[in-house]
N, C-alpha and C positions, 0 to 999 in steps of 0.2 A: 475534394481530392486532397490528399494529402502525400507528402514524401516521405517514404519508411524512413532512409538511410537515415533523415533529420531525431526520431525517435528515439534511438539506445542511448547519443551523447546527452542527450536532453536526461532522460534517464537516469547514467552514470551522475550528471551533476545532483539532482534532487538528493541520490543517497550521499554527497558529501556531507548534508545537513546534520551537524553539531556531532560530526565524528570525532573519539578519543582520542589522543594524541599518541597513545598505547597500541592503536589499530593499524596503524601509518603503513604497516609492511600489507598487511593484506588487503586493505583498501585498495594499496597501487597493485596491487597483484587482480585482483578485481576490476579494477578501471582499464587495465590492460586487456584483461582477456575483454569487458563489455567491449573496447574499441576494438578488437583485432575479429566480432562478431560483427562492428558494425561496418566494417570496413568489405567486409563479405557480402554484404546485403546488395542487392542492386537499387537503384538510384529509381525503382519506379513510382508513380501515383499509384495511393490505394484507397480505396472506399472505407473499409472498415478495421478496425484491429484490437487483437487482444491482448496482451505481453505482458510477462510478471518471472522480472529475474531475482537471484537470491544469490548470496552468499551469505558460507558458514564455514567459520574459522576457530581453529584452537593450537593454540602457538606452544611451544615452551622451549624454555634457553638451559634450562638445570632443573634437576637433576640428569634430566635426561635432554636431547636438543631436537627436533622436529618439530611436524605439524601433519593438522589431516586437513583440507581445505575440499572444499565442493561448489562449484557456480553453475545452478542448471538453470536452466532457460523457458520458459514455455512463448510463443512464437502463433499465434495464429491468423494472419492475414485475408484478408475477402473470405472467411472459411466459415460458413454457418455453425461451427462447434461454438464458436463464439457465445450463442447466446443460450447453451448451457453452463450450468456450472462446471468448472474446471480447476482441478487443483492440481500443487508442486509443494514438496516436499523434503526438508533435509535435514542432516545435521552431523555433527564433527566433533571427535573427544580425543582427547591425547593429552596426555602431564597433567590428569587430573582435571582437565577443563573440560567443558561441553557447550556447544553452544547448537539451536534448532530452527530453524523456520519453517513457517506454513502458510500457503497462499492457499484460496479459493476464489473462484470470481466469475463472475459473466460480462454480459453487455449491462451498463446501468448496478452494479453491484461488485463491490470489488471488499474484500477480508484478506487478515495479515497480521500475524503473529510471530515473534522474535523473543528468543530468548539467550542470556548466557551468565554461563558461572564458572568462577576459578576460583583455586584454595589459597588461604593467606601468604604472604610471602617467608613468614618467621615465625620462628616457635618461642616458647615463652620468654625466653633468657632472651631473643632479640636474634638467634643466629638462621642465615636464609637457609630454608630449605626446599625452596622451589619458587620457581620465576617463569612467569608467562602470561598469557592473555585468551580469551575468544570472545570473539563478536558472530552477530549475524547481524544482518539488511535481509529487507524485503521492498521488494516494488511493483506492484502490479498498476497496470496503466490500460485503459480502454477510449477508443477512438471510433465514429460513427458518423456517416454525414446523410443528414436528413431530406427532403427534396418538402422544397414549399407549396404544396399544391391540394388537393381538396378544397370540403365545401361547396362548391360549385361558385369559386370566387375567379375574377379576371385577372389575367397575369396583371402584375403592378399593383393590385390592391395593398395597400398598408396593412400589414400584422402585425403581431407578437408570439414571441414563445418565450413561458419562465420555466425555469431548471429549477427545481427544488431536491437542495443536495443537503442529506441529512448524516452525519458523524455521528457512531459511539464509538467507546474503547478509553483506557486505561494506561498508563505507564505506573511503575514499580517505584516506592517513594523510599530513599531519595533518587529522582531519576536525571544527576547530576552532582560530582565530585569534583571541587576545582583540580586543577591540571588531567582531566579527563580518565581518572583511572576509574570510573564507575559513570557510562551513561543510558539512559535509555529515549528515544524517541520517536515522533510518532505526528506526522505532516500529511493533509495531504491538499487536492486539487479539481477545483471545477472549471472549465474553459469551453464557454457560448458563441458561436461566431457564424458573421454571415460573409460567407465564400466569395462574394463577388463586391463586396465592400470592405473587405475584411475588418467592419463595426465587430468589437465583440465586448463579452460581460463577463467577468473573471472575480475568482476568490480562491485566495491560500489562505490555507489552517494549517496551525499549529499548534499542538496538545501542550506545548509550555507555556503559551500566553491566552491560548481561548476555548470558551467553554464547548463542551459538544450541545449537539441540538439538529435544529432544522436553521439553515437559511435559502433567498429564494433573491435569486437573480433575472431580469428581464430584458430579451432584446428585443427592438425592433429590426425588420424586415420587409419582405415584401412577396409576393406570392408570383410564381416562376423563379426563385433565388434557390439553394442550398443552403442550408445550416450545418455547421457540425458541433457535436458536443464530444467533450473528451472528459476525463476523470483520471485523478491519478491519487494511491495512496501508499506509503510509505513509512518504514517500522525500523527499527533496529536496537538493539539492545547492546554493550560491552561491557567486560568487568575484565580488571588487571589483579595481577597479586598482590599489589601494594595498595589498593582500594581499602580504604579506612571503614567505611561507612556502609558496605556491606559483599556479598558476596556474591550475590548474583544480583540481573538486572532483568526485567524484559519488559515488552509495548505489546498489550492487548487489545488486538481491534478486531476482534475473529469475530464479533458482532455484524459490525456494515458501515462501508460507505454507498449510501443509496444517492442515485441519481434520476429523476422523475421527470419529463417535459409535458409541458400544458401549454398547447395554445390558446391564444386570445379568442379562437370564434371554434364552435363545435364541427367537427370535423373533419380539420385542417391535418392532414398526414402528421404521425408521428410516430413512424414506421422508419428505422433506417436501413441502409445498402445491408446490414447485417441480419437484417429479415425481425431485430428486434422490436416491439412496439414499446416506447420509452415512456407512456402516458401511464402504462402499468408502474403503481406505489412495488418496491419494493418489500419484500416480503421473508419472513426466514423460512428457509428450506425447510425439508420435515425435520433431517436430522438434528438440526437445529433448534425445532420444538420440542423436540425429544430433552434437547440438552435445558433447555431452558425450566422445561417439566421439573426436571430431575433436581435442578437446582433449585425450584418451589418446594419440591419435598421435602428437601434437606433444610432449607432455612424451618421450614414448617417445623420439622422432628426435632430443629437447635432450640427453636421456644419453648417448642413443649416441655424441653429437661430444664430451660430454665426458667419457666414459671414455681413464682413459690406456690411450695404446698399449706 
């Protein structure tokens, strides 16, 4: 079981991770509204969950002074949509900036893409002619709790179950300008735990220090227990008008964060409250094939022009 209401502040903190100093205004304007959502929430235990908030922001002070902002939510508790795909969508322009995000995800697979760009701050001679920023954030997060039972083993028996949580994805080089007027990043999170000891087996990634791949985590257990496994990934991209080093920024993970459980003995449940079976490898969608197709052809038709004749 778990507590929602503990969930969004959990949330808001992951996207403070290595925000511009440029974003300050609409961060808090975002942290604000995640809390005054989380504040709504009731305080109950939940079985399963699926949640992926965003904001996208594009500011400007001159020539002209506003902004367009958007923070939608997707929210789905104990709800078997869960373990299709589900996505959220957005994006914001105003004084020349833009910035977009996009979420996809299920139970066991969660994607998430951030983009943003804005025009220099001066023209040749050195005189400003436009000032401002946009950012976006992405966070989708999924939560699941598993029940220890099959095989035909006796409550107490000693088990195991390994999460095998696999990362791609990309950020924009350079995806970091000191005093923050140019970032991009891209974090995320696997969490193994057994419910009634709360033993558990934990790994944070992050695309500035470590490589993608496969890693695989093990807990032990015990048969009549609960497991839950969570997943959390997160993206965001900013660029200022005084950014030296380029003009736009974004973190591509529209690939996968895949999430896989195996138990130690064949036939041990691995089915959760959310009806999904989590021993299934993660896999790309059709559309996804589709896109991955397209971009074979294209590498394919780039060689052929440039093979010498």
């Amino acid at each position: 079981m778990f507590l929602r209401h503990a969930l969004l502040p959990a949330a808001a903190h992951k996207l403070q991770l290595h925000r511009p100093a440029g974003a300050a205004r609409a961060l808090g304007a975002w942290l604000a509204a995640a809390a005054l959502l989380a504040c709504s929430l009731p305080a109950a235990a939940i079985d399963s969950q699926l949640i992926a908030i965003m904001n996208v922001n594009a500011t400007a002070f001159y020539p002209i002074s506003g902004k367009e902002q958007h923070v939608p939510v997707l929210d789905l508790v104990d709800d078997p949509r869960s373990r299709q795909m589900q996505s959220l969508d957005s994006s914001a322009s105003f004084g020349g900036g833009t910035a977009t995000a996009h979420f996809e995800g299920r139970m066991g697979l969660l994607r998430a893409t951030a983009t943003a760009s804005f025009p220099y701050c001066c023209d040749a001679l050195g005189y400003r002619v436009v000032q401002g920023y946009t950012d976006a954030t992405v966070q989708g997060r999924f939560y699941d709790s598993i029940a220890v039972t099959g095989a035909d083993l006796a409550v107490g028996t000693p088990v195991s179950y390994t999460v095998n949580f696999s990362i791609s994805g990309e950020l924009s080089s350079p995806s970091f300008e000191m005093g923050g007027f140019l970032t991009a990043y891209g974090v995320a999170e696997v969490r193994l735990r057994d419910m009634a000891s709360f033993a558990e087996v934990n790994k944070s990634w992050d695309a500035s220090r470590d490589a993608t791949g496969m890693f695989s985590l093990t807990l032990d257990t015990f048969v009549g227990r609960t497991i839950s496994l969570s997943g959390m990934l997160a993206v965001g991209a900013s660029v200022s008008d005084y950014a030296q080093l380029g003009r736009s920024a974004w973190a591509d993970f529209g690939h996968s964060a895949g999430y896989q459980l195996l138990p130690s003995v064949a036939g041990l449940n691995t089915t959760g409250a959310s009806g999904y079976d989590f021993s299934a490898a993660p896999v790309p969608e059709p559309g996804t094939w589709a896109l991955m197709a397209a971009g074979l052809l294209a590498v394919g038709a780039l060689h052929r022009r440039r093979r010498p004749r």
